[in-house]
Structure formats: C-alpha cells, structure tokens
N, C-alpha and C positions, 0 to 999 in steps of 0.2 A: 155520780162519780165519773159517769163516762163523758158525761159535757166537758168536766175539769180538762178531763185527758184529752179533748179535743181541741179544748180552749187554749191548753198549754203548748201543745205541738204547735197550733197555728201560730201563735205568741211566737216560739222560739223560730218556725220559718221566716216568718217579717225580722225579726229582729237581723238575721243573718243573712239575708239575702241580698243586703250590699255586698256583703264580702265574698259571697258563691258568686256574684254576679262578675265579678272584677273588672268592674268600670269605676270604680271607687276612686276619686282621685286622691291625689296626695297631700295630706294637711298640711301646715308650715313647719309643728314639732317632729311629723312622722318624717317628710322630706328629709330634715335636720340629722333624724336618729339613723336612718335608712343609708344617707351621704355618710357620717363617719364610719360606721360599719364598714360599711362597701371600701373605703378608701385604706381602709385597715387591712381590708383582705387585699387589696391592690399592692399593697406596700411590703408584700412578701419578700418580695424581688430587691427593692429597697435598703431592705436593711443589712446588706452585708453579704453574711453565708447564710447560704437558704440549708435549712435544715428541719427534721422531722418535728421539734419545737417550734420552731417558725410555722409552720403549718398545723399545726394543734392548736397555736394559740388565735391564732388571726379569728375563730370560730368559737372560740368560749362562750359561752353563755347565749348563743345568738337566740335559739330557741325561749328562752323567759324575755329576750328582749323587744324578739317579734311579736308574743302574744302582751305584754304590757304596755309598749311604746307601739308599737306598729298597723297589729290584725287589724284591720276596719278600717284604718286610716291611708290606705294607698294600695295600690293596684293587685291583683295580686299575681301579674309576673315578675313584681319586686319583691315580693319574698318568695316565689318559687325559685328565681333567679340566683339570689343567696344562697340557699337549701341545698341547691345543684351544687353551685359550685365549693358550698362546707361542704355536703359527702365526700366530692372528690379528695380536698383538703386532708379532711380526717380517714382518709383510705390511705395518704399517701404520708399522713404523720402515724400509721400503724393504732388508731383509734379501736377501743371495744365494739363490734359490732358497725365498725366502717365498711362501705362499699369497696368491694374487690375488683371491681373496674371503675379507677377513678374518673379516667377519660372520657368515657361516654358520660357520665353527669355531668362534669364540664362541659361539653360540647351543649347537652341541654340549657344545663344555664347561660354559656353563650346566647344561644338562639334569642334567650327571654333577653338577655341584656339590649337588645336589639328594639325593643319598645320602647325605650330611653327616647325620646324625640324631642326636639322643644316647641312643638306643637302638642304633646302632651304630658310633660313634667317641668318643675321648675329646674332651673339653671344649675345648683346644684346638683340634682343626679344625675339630668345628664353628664356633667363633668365626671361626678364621680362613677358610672355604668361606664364612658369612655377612659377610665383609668385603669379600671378592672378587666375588662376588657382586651386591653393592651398585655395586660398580666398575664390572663388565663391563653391569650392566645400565643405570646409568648412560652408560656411553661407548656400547650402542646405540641408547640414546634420541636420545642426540645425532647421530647419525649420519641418522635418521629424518626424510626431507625435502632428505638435501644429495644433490646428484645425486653420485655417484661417489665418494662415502666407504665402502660397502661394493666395490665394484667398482674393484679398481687396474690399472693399465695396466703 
C-alpha cells in the first residue's frame, strides 16, 4: 500500500512539473485561446459605456477555460496575468467574493503582462498583452485622484 502511495505522488509530481516550472511555452491552440480572452478583457474600454457589466462579463468563465484550453499549455505568467487583472475586474463589477482592492491586482497583472516579448511568445500575444495592457493602464490612470476607486467597501 505504501509503495502505491509513493508511486502515485511521484507520478502526479512529474506530471505537473511543467506547469510549476513555468517555462512551458505556448502551444498554437493555447496561444489562440489565451489572445481572444486577453483581447476581450482589453476591449472593455471599446465598447461604448464602461459599466459594472462590462466588467463582469469580459471574465466569465475564464477559470474552466484556463484549466481546459490552457493549464500546461503556456507560461504561467499568462494566466497569472489574467487572474490579476479578472480579480480586479470582478472587484470593480461588485462580484460575490471579488477583491476589495482592485488596483493592486491590476498593477500585478501588469507587471506579468510585461513577459509578453517576441523573443518568447508568438505574435499574437504579444499583440494581444500589448492591447490589455494599454487598457489596464489606462483604467489606472483614471482611477488616480478619485478617492475610493481603488479601495471598495
């Protein structure tokens, strides 16, 4: 019994240790799935009036989308970078159980957006981390000066 149980933990460490490692590069589908996401959450801005829907929606589902289309298949400051900046999202669309400082997530997911290079991603993400990017820094600018726009109750 106890071999099993050694046999199995080593098993599930090899299996996951691309993905702890995050040097994983990015597949052709996961790149694909990763750039419309991103460019969705980008296109907040875009579409009109930005409102607390605009910002709930741009995050729907991302979590089943990263662990089906994504986990293992690319970096993983690409989906910490998402994560960051949905919490903030979902802080600032009044989500169940959203972060109450949305800004400092953003600003983290910033930072990761910043491994986007084309020395190591394909073309599409960096385009699309440079669109999001424009976005998020954008909407912290704006936030700059208003009392309790990073800080929600």
């Amino acid at each position: 019994m106890r071999t099993r149980y050694l046999t199995g933990l080593v098993a599930m460490a090899v299996i996951a240790t691309p993905a702890w490692a995050g040097d994983t590069p990015f597949t052709p589908d996961a790149a694909a799935t990763w750039s419309a996401r991103t460019l969705r959450m980008a296109n907040v801005l875009s579409d009109g009036d930005l409102t607390r829907a605009s910002f709930g929606t741009a995050c729907d589902g991302l979590t089943g989308e990263q662990i089906h289309h994504e986990y293992g298949k690319e970096p993983r400051w690409a989906l910490g970078a998402q994560l960051e900046i949905c919490a903030g999202y979902d802080g600032w669309a009044g989500k169940f159980g959203a972060s109450k400082g949305p800004c400092s997530l953003m600003k983290k997911g910033l930072d990761q957006l910043a491994n986007a290079t084309p020395e190591n991603s394909p073309q599409e993400v960096v385009a699309a981390a440079t669109a999001l990017r424009e976005t998020v820094t954008t909407l912290l600018a704006a936030t700059e000066g208003h009392k309790g726009a990073c800080h929600l109750r």
